[in-house]
N, C-alpha and C positions, 0 to 999 in steps of 0.2 A: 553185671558182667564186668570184666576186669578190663583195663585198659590192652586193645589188640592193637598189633599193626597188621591193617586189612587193603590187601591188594582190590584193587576196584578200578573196571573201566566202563566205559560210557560217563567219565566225571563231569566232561564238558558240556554233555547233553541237558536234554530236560529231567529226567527221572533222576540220573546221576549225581547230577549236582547238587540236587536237594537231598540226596545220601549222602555226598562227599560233606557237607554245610551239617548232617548231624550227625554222624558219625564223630565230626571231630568234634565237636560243641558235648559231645558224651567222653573227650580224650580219649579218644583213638586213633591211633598215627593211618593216616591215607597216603596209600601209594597211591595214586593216579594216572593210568595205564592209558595210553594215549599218544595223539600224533604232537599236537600242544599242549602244554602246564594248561591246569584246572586252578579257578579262582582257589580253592580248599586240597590241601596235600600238597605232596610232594610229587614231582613229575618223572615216571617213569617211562620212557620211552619205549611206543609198542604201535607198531600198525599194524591191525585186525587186515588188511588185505595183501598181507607181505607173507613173504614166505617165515618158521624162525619161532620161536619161543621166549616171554620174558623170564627173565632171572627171579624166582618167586621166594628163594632159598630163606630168606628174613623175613618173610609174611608169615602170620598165622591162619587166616583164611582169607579169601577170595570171592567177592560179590560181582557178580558178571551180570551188568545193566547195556552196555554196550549192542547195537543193534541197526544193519541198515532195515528203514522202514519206508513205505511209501506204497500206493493202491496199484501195486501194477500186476497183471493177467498172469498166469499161470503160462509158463513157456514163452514171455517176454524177454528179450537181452538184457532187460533190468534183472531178473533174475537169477543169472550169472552171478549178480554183484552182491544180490541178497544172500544167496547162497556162500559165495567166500566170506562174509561177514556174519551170518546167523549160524554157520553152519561149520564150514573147517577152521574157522576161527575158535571157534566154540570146542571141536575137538581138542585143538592145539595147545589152549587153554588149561582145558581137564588133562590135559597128560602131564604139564608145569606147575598145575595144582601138586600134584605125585601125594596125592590122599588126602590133602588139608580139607578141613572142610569148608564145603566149594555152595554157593547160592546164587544159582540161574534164574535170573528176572525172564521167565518168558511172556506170556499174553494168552489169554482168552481165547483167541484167534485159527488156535492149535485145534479147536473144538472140532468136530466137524458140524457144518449148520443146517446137515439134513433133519436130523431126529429133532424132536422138542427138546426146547431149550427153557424152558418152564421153570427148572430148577437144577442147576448143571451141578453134578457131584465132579469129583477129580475120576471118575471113573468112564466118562460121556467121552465116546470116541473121537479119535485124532488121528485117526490113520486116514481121511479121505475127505472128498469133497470139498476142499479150499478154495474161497473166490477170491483168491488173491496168490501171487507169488508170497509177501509178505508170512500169510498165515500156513504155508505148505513147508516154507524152510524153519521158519520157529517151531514147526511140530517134529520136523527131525531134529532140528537140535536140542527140544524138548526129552527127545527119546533118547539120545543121546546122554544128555546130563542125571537122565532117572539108570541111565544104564552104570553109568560112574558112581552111582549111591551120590549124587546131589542132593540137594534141598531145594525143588522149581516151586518157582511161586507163580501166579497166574492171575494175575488182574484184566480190567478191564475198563476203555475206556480210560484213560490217567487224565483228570485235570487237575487244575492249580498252578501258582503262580508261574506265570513263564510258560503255560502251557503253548505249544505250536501250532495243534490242531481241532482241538474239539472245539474249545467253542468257538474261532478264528470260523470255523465252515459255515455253520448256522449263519452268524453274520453276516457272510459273502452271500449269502444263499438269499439273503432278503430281496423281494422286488415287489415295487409299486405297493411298497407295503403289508405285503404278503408275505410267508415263508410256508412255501408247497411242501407237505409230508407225505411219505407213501404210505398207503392207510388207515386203521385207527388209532388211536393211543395204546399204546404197549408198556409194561413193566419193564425196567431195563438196570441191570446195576451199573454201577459207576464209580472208580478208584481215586480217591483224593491223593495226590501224590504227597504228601505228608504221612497219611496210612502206610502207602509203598514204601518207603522210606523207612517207616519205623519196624515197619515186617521184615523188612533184608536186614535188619540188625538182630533181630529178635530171633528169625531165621536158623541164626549158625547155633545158635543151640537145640535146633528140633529135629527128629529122626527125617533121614533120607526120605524125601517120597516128594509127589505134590500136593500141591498146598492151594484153595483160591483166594485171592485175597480182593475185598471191595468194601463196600464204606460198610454202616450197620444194618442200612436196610434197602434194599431198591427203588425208584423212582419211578414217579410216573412219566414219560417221556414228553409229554405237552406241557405239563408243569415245570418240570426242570425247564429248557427251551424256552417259556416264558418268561421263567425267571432269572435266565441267562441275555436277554435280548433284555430284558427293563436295567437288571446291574449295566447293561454299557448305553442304557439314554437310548433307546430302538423301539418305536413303535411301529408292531407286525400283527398283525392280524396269521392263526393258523391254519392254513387249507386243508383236509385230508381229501388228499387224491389219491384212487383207487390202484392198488398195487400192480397191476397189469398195465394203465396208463402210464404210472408213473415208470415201469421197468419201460418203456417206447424210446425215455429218454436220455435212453443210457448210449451215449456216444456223440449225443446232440447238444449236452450243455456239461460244462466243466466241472469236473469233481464226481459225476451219476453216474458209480459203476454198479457193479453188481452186489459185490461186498458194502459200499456205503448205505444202495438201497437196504439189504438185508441187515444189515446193524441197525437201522431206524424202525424199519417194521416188523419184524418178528421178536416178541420174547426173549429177554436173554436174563436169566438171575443166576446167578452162581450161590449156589451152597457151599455158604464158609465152615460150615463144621467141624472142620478137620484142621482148620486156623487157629476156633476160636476152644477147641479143645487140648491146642497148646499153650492157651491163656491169653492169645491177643486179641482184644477190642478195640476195632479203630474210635480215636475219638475226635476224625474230622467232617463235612461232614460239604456238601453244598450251599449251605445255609453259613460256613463260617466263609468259605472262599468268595463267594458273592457280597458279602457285608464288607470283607478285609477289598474287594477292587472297586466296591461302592467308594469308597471312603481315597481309593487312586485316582478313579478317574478326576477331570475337570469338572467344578462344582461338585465334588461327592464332600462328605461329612468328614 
C-alpha cells in the first residue's frame, strides 16, 4: 500500500494508539482527531461530543476507532453520552468523510446475544436485545456506517499492551484465592490488538461490508484466564458457579452485570471468513502477549 495521509480518531485511546504507532512505522502521515495530540500524528483538533465537523479535505481515508465505552444499562443517563459519541459523532464523521474510504472499528457487541453464538457469521443479528447501552449505540452506528458503504470491522474482546479492561477484571475479581465463573468453561474468541490494528490498515482496500476480525483460533475461557492470572504472579484456584447463582449477584458485587456475566458464560466464536478471504491472517496471538508482559512484570525474563 502506498504511503496515505489517514484521518484517525480514538489515537489517544487503547485500540487507537496502537494503529496511530503502525500506521506510521508503515509511513503513513496520521492526522490524529481528537481533544489532545496523540503520542503518533499530527493533532487535529475534534471533539466527538461538540457540535461541527473536522476539515478531512487532505486526508485520503479515515479509520474511526474513537468510542465512549463502559457496562452501563440500557436507558441509563450514561447513555445519552454513549450515544453522542458512538452514534452522531459517527454520522457527522461519514458526512466529512464525503466518500473517502472510511473504516469503522465497531465490536462484537452489536450481536444480539439471544440466538447461539457458536459460530457468529457478519450476518447474526444486531437489531435487539443488548445488555448494555455500550452494545445498542455501536449497533446503530454499526448500521449506520454499512449504510454509508464503510468497511466495519468487528472484533472482540481487545487485549494487549495497555489493555484497560480485560484482563485488569479477572484480577480485581480474585478472592481468597478463588476467581467465581458463571458456569462451565466455554469457547470464546478474543482480539489481539496488534491483529486490530493490522486489520484497519489492510481494511481500506476491501469491499464495503462487515468484516469479523479475532485472533486465529478461539480459546478456551478457563485456560486463557489461567494463563492470564499465572503471566501477572496470581495464584487462583477456578470456581464454576452455576449461572442462575451467579446472575443473584448482579448489583451485589462490582463489575456483575448482566452483559459481563453473559460475555464469560455463553459461547461466543466469530467466523472470520470473510477477513480471511480478503487475505488477512492475524499473526498475534495470547501466547505472544502473555510471554511479551511475562518478561515486564517484576522478576519476569
Amino acid at each position: 500500500m502506498p504511503p496515505l495521509t489517514l484521518a484517525l480518531t480514538g489515537a489517544t485511546g487503547f485500540c487507537g494508539s496502537h494503529l496511530a504507532a503502525l500506521a506510521t512505522a508503515r509511513g503513513h502521515r496520521v492526522l490524529a482527531l481528537g481533544r489532545r495530540p496523540a503520542r503518533h500524528g499530527a493533532h487535529l483538533p475534534w471533539d466527538a461530543t461538540a457540535a461541527g465537523v473536522p476539515d478531512l479535505s487532505e486526508v485520503d481515508a479515515v479509520v474511526h476507532c474513537a468510542a465512549a465505552v463502559g457496562d452501563h444499562p440500557p436507558g441509563s443517563p450514561q447513555e445519552r453520552v454513549q450515544h453522542a459519541v458512538n452514534v452522531t459523532a459517527t454520522a457527522r464523521l461519514l458526512a466529512a468523510a464525503g466518500g473517502r474510504p472510511f473504516v469503522f472499528v465497531s465490536s462484537a457487541s452489536v450481536y444480539d446475544p439471544r440466538p447461539d453464538r457458536s459460530s457468529v457469521t457478519e450476518r447474526h443479528p444486531t437489531g435487539g436485545g443488548h445488555l448494555n447501552a455500550y452494545g445498542r449505540t455501536k449497533a446503530e452506528a454499526d448500521r449506520l456506517a454499512l449504510a454509508a458503504g464503510a468497511v466495519v470491522l468487528r472484533p472482540r474482546a481487545v487485549y494487549g499492551p495497555g489493555d484497560p479492561h480485560l484482563a485488569p477484571r479477572p484480577l480485581a475479581s480474585v478472592r481468597g484465592g478463588t476467581l467465581a465463573l458463571p458456569g462451565p468453561d466455554v469457547p470464546l474468541s478474543l482480539t489481539a490488538v496488534e491483529n486490530l490494528a493490522a486489520a484497519c490498515l489492510a481494511a481500506l482496500d476491501w469491499p464495503p461490508g462487515a468484516y469479523n476480525i479475532a485472533d486465529r483460533s478461539p480459546y478456551r475461557r478457563d485456560d486463557a484466564l489461567r494463563r492470564v492470572l499465572a503471566a501477572h504472579g496470581v495464584r487462583a484456584r477456578l470456581l464454576h458457579v452455576p449461572y442462575r447463582l451467579a446472575a443473584l449477584a448482579i448489583g451485589r458485587r462490582d463489575g456483575v452485570t448482566r452483559y459481563a456475566l453473559d460475555q464469560l458464560a455463553r459461547p461466543v466464536v466469530l467466523d472470520t471468513t470473510r477477513s480471511r478471504l480478503q487475505g488477512f491472517t492475524p499473526d498475534r496471538d495470547l501466547g505472544h502477549h502473555l510471554t511479551h508482559l511475562a518478561g515486564q512484570l517484576p522478576g519476569g525474563g
